[in-house]
VOSEKE-614004 format. One record per residue: residue in one letter; x, y, z of N, C-alpha, C in turn. Coordinates in steps of 0.1 Angstrom, whole numbers, plus 5000, padded with zeros to 4 digits. Each point is the difference from the previous one (the first is absolute). Layout:
<site aa="A" n_east="X" n_north="Y" n_up="Z" ca_east="X" ca_north="Y" ca_up="Z" c_east="X" c_north="Y" c_up="Z"/>
...
***
This chain:
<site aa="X" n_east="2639" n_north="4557" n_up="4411" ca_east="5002" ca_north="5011" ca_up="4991" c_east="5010" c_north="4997" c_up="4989"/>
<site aa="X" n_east="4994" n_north="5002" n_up="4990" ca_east="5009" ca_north="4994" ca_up="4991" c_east="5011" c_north="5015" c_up="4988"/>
<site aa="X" n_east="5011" n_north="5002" n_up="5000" ca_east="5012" ca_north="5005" ca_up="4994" c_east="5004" c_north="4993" c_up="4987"/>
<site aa="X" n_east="5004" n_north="5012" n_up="4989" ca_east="5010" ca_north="4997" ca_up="4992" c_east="5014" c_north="5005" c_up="4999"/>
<site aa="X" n_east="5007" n_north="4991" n_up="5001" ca_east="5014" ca_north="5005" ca_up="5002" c_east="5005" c_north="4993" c_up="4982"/>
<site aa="X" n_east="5007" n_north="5012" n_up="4997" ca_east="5005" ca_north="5000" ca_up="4989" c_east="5016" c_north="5003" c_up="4995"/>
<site aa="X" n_east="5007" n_north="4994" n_up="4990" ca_east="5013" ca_north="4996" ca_up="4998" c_east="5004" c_north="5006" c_up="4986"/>
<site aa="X" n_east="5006" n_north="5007" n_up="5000" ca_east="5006" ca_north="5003" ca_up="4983" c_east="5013" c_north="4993" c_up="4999"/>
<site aa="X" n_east="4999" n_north="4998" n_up="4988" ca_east="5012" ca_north="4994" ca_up="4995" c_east="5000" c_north="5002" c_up="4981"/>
<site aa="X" n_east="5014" n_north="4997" n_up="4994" ca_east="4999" ca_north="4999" ca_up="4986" c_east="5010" c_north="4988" c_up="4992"/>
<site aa="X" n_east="4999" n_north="5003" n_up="4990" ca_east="5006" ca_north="4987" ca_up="4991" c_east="5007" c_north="5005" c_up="4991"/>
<site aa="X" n_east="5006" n_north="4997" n_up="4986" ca_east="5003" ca_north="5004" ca_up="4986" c_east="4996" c_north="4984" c_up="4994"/>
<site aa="X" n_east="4994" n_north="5003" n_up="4991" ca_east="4998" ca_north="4987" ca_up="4991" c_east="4996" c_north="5004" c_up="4982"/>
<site aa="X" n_east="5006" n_north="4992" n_up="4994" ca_east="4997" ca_north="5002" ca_up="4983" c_east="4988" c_north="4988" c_up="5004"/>
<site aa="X" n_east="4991" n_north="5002" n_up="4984" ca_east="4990" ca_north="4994" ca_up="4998" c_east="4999" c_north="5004" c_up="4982"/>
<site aa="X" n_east="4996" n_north="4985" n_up="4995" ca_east="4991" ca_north="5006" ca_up="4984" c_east="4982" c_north="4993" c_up="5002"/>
<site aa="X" n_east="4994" n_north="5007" n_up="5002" ca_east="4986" ca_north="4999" ca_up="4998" c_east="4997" c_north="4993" c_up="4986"/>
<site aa="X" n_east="4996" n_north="4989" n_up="4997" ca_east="4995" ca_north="4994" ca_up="4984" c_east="4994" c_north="4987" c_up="5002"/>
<site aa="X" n_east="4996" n_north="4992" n_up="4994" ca_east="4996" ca_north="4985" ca_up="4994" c_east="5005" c_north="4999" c_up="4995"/>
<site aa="X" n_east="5003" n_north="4982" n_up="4998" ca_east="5008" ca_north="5000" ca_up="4993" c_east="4993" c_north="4991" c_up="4984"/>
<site aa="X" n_east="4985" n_north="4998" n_up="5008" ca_east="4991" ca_north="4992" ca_up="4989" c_east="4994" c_north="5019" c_up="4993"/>
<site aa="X" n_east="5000" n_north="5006" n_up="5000" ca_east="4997" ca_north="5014" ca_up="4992" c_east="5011" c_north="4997" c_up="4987"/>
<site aa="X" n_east="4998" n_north="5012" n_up="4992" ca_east="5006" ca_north="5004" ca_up="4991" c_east="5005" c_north="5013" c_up="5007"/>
<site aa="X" n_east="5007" n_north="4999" n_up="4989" ca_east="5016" ca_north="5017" ca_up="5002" c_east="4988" c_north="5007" c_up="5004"/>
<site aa="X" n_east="4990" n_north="5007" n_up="4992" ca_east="4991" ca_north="5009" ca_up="4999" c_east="4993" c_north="5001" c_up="5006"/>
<site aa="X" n_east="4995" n_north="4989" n_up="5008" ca_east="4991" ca_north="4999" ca_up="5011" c_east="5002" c_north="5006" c_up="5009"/>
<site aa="X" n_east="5015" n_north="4994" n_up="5006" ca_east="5007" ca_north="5003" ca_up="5010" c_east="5001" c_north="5019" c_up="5000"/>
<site aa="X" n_east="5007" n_north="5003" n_up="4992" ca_east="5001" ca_north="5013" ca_up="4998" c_east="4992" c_north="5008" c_up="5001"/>
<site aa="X" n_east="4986" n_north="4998" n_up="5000" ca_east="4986" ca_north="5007" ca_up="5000" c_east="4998" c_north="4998" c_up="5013"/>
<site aa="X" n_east="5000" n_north="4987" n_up="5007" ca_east="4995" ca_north="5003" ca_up="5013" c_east="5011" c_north="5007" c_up="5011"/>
<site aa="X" n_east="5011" n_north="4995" n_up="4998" ca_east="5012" ca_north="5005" ca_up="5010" c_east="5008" c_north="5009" c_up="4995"/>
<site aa="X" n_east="4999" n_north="5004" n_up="4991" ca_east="5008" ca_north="5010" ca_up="4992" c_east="5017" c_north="5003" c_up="5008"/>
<site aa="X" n_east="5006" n_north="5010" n_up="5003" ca_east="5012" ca_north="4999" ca_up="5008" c_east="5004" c_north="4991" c_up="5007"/>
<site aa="X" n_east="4989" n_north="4992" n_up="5006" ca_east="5006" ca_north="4995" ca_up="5009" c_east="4998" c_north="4984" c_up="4994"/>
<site aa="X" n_east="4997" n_north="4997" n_up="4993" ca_east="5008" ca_north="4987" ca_up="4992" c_east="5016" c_north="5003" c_up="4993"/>
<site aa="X" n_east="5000" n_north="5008" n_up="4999" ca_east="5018" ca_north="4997" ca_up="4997" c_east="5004" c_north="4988" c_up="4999"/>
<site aa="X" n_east="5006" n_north="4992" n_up="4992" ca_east="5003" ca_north="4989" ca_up="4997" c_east="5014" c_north="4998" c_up="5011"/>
<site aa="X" n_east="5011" n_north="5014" n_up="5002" ca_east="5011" ca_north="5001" ca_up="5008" c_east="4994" c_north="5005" c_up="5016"/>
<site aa="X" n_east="4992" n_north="4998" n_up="5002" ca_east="4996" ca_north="5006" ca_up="5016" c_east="5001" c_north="5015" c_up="5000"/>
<site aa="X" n_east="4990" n_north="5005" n_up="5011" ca_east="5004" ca_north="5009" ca_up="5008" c_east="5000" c_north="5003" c_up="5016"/>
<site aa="X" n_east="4998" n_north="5009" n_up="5010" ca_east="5005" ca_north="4993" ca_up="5009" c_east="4990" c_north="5017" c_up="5012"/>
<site aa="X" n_east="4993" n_north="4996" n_up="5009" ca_east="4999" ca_north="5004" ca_up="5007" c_east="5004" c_north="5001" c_up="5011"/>
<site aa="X" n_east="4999" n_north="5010" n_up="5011" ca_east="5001" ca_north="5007" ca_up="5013" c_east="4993" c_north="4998" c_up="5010"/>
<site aa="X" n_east="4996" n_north="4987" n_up="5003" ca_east="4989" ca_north="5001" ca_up="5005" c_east="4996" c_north="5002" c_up="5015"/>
<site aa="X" n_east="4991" n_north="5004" n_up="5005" ca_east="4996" ca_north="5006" ca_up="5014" c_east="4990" c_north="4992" c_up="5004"/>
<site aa="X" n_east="5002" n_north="4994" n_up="5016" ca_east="4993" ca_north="4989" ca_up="5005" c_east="4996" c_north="5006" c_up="5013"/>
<site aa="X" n_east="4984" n_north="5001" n_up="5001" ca_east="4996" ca_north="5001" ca_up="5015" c_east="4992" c_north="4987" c_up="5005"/>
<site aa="X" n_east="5004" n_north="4994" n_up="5011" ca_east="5000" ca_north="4987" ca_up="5002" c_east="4991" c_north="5004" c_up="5019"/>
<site aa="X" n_east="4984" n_north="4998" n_up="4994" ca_east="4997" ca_north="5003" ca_up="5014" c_east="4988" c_north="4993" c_up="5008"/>
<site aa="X" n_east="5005" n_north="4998" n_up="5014" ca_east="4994" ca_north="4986" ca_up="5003" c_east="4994" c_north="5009" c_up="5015"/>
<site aa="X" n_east="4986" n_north="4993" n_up="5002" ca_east="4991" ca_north="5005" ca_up="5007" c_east="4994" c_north="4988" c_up="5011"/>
<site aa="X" n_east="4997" n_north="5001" n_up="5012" ca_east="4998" ca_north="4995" ca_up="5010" c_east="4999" c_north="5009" c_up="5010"/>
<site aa="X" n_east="4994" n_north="4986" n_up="5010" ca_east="4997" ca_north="5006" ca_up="5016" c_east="5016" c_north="5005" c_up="5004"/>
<site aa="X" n_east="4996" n_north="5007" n_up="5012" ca_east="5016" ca_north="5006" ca_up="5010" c_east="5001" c_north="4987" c_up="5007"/>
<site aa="X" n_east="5010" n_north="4997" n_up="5000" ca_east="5010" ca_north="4988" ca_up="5012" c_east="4996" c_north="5009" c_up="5011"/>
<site aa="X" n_east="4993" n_north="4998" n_up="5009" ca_east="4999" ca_north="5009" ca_up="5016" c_east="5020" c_north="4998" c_up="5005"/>
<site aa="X" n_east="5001" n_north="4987" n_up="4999" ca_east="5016" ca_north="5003" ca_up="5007" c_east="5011" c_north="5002" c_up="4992"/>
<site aa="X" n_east="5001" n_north="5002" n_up="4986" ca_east="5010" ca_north="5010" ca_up="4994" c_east="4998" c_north="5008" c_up="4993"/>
<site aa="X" n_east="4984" n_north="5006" n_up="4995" ca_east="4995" ca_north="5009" ca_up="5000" c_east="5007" c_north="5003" c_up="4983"/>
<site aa="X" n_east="4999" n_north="4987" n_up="4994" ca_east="5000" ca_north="4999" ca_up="4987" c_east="4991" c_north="4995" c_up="4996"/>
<site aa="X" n_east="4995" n_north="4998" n_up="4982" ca_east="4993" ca_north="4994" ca_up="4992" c_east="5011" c_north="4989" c_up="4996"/>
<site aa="X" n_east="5012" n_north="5010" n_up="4994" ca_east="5007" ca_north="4990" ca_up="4995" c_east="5010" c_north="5005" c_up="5002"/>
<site aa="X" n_east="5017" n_north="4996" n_up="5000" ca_east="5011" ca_north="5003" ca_up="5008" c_east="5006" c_north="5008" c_up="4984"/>
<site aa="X" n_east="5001" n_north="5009" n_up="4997" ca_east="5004" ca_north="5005" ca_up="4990" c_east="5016" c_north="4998" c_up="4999"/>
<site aa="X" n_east="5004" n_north="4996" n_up="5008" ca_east="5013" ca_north="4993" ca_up="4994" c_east="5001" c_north="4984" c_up="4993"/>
<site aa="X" n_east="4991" n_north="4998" n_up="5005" ca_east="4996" ca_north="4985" ca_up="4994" c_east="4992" c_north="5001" c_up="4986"/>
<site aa="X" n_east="4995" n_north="5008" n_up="4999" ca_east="4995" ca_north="5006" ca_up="4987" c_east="5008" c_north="5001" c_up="4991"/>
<site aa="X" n_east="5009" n_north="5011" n_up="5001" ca_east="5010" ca_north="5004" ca_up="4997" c_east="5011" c_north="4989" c_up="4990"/>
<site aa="X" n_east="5000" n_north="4993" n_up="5015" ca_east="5009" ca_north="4985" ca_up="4993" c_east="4994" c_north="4991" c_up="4992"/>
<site aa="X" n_east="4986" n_north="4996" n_up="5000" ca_east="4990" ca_north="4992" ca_up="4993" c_east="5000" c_north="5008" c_up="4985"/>
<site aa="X" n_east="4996" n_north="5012" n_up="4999" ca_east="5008" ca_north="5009" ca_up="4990" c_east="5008" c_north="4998" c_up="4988"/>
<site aa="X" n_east="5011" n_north="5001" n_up="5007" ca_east="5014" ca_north="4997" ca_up="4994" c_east="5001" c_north="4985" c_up="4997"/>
<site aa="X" n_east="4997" n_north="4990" n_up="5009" ca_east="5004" ca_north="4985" ca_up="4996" c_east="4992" c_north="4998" c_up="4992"/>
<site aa="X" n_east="4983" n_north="4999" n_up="4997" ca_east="4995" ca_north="4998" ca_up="4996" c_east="4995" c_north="5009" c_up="4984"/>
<site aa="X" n_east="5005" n_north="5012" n_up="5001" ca_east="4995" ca_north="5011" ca_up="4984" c_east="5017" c_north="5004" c_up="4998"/>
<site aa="X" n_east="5003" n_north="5009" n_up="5010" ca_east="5014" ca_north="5005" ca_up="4989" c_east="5008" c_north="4992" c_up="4998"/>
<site aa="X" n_east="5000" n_north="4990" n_up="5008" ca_east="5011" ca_north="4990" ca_up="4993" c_east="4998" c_north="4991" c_up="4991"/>
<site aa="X" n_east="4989" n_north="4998" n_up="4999" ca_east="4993" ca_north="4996" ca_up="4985" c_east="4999" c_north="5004" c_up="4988"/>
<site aa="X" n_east="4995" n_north="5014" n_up="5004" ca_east="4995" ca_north="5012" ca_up="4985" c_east="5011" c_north="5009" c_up="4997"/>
<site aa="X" n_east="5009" n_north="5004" n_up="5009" ca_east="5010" ca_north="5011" ca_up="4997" c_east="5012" c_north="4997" c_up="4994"/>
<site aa="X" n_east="5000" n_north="5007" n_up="4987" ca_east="5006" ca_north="4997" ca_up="4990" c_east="5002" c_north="4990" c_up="4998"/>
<site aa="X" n_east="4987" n_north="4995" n_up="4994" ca_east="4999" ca_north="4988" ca_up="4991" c_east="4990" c_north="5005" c_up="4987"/>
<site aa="X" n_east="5007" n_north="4991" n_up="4991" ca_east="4986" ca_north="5000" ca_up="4987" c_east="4988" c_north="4991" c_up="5001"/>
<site aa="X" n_east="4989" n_north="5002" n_up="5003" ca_east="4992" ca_north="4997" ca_up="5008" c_east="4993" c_north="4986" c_up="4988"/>
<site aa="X" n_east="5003" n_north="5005" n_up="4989" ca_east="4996" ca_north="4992" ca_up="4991" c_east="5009" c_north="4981" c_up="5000"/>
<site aa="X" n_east="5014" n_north="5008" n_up="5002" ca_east="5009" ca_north="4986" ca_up="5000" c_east="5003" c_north="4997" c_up="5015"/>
<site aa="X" n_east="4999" n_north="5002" n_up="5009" ca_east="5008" ca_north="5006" ca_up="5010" c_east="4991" c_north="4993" c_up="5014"/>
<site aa="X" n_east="4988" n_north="4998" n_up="4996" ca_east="4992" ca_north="5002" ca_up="5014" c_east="4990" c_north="4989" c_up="4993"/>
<site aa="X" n_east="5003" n_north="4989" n_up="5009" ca_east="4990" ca_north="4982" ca_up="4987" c_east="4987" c_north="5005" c_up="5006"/>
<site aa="X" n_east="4993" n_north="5008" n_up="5002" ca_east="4984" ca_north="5004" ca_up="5006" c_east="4993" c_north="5007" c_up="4986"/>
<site aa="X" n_east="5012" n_north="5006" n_up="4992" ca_east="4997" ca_north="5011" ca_up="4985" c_east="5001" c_north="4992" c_up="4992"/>
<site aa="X" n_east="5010" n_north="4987" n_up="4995" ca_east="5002" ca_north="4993" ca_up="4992" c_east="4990" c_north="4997" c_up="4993"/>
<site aa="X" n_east="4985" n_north="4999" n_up="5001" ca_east="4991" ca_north="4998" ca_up="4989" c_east="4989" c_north="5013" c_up="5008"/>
<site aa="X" n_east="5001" n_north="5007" n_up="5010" ca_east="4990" ca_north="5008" ca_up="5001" c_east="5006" c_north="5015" c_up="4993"/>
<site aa="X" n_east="4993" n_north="5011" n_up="4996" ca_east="5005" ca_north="5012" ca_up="4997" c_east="5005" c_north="5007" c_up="5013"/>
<site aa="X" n_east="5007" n_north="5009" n_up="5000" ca_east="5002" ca_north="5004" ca_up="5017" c_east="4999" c_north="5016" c_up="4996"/>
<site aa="X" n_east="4983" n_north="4999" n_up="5003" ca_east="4994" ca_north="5019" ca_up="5004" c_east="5002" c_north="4997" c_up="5009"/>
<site aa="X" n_east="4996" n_north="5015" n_up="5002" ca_east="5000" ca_north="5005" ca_up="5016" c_east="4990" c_north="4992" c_up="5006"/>
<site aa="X" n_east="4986" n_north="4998" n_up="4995" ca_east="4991" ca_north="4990" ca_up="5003" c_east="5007" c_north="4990" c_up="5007"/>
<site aa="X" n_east="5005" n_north="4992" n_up="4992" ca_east="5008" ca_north="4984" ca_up="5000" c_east="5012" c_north="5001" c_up="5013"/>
<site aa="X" n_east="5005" n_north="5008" n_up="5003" ca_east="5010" ca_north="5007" ca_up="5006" c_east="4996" c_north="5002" c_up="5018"/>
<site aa="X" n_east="4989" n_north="5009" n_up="4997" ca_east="4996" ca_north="5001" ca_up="5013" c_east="4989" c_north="4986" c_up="5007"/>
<site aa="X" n_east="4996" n_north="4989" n_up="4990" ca_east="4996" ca_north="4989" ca_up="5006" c_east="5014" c_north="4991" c_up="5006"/>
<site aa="X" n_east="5010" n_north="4996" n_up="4991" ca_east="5010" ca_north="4998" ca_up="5005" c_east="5003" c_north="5001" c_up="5015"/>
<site aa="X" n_east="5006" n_north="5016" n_up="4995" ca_east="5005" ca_north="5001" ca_up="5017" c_east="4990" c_north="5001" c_up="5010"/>
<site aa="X" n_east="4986" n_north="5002" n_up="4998" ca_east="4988" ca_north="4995" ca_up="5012" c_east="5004" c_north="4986" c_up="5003"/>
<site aa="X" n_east="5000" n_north="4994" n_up="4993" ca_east="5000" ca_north="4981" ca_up="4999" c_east="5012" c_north="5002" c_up="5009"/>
<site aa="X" n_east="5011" n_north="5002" n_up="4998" ca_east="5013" ca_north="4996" ca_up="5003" c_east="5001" c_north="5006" c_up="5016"/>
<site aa="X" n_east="4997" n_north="5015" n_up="5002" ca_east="4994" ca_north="5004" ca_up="5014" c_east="4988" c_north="4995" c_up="5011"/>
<site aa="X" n_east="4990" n_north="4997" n_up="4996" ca_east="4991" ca_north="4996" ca_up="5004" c_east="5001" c_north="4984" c_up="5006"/>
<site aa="X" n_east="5009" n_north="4992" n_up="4998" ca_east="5003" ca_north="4987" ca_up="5005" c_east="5009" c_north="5006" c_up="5013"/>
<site aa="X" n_east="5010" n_north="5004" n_up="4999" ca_east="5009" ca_north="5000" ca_up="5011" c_east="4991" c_north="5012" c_up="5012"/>
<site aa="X" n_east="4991" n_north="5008" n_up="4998" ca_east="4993" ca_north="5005" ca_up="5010" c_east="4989" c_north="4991" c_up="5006"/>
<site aa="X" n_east="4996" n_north="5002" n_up="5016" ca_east="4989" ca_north="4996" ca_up="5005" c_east="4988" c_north="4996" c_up="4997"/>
<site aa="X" n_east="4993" n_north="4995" n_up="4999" ca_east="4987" ca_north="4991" ca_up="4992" c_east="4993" c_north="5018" c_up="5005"/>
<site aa="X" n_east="5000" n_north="5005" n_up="5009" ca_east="4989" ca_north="5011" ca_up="5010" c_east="5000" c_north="5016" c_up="4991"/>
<site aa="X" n_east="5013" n_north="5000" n_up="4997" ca_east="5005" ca_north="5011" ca_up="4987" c_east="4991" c_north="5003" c_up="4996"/>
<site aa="X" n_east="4998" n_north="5013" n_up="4991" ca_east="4994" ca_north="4999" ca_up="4987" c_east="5013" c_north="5007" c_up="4993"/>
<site aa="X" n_east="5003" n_north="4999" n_up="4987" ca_east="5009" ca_north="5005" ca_up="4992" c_east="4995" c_north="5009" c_up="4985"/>
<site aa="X" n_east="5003" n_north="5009" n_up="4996" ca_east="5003" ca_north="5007" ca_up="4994" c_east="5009" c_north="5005" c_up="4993"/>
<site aa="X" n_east="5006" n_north="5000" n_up="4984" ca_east="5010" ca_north="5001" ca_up="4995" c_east="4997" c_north="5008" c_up="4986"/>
<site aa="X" n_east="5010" n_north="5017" n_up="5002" ca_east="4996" ca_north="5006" ca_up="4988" c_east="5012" c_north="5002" c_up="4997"/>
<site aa="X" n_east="4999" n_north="4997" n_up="4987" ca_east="5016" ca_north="5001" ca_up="4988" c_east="4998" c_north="5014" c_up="4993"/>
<site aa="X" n_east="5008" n_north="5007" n_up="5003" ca_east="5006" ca_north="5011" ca_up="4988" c_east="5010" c_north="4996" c_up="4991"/>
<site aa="X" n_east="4994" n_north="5000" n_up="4983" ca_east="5010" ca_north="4993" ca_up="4991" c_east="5007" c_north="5019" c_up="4996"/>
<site aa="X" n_east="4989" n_north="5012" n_up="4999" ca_east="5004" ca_north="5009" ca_up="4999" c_east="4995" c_north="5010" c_up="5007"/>
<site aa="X" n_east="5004" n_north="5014" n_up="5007" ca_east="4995" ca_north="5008" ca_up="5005" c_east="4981" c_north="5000" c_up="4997"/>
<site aa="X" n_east="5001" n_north="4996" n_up="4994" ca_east="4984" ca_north="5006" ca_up="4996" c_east="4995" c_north="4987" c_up="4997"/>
<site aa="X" n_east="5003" n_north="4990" n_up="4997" ca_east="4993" ca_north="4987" ca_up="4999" c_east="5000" c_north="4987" c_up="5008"/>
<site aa="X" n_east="4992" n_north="4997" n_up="5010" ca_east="5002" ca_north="4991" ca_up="5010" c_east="4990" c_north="4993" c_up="5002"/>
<site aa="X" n_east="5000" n_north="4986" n_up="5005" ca_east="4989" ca_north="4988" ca_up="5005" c_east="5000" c_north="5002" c_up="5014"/>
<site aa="X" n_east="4988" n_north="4994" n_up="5004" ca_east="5001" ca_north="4994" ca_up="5011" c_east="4991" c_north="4985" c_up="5002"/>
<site aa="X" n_east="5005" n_north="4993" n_up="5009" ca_east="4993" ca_north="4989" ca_up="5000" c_east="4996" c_north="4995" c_up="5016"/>
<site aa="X" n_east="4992" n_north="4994" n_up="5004" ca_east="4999" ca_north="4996" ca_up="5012" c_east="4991" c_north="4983" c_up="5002"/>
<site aa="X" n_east="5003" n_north="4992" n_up="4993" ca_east="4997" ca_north="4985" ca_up="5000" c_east="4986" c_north="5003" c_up="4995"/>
<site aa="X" n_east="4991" n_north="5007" n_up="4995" ca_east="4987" ca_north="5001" ca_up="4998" c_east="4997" c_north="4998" c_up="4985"/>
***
């Protein structure tokens, strides 16, 4: 029988969305606000949730404290408060949407969990705007 047990967690990070092979105007038309040449900086909300059989003898999928810590070592101590553009050598030539964001932390999660896992990872950049991704 297979369960999803699920984890919130969040971040703060600045970001400028652009190319840098575009023009001023390009840029502006596709990313409008959020190319700012000075950053700006989201809130962002992380549900991090990983699905498997029950352990018969601890009667877990996954130890949600272990989670928890995989979490923090691996995303907030990475992404939270940083400028994601200078800050984090994963952005340095990629743009870092929410898109780009939530492959990231899949990649970065998905190694330190069990081959048997399945994983699931949805980023909230704003109340109303969010990814989700799951290796597919």
């Amino acid at each position: 029988m297979k369960v999803t047990v699920s984890r919130r967690a969040h971040f703060n990070a600045a970001h400028r969305l652009y190319r840098p092979n575009w023009s001023d105007e390009k840029n502006e038309a596709i990313f409008g606000k959020c190319n700012n040449p000075h950053y700006h900086g989201h809130n962002y909300e992380l549900i991090v949730s990983v699905t498997g059989e029950v352990d018969p003898e601890t009667g877990y999928v996954v130890d949600v404290k272990i989670l928890k810590d995989f979490i923090k070592s691996e995303i907030e101590d990475t992404l939270d408060h940083k400028n994601l553009n200078l800050e984090v050598p994963e952005f340095k030539h990629k743009n870092p949407t929410a898109e780009n964001i939530v492959i990231f932390i899949y990649n970065k999660l998905k190694v330190v969990l069990e081959d048997d896992l399945d994983l699931e990872v949805t980023l909230y950049e704003t109340p109303r705007n969010f990814v989700s991704y799951s290796g597919k």
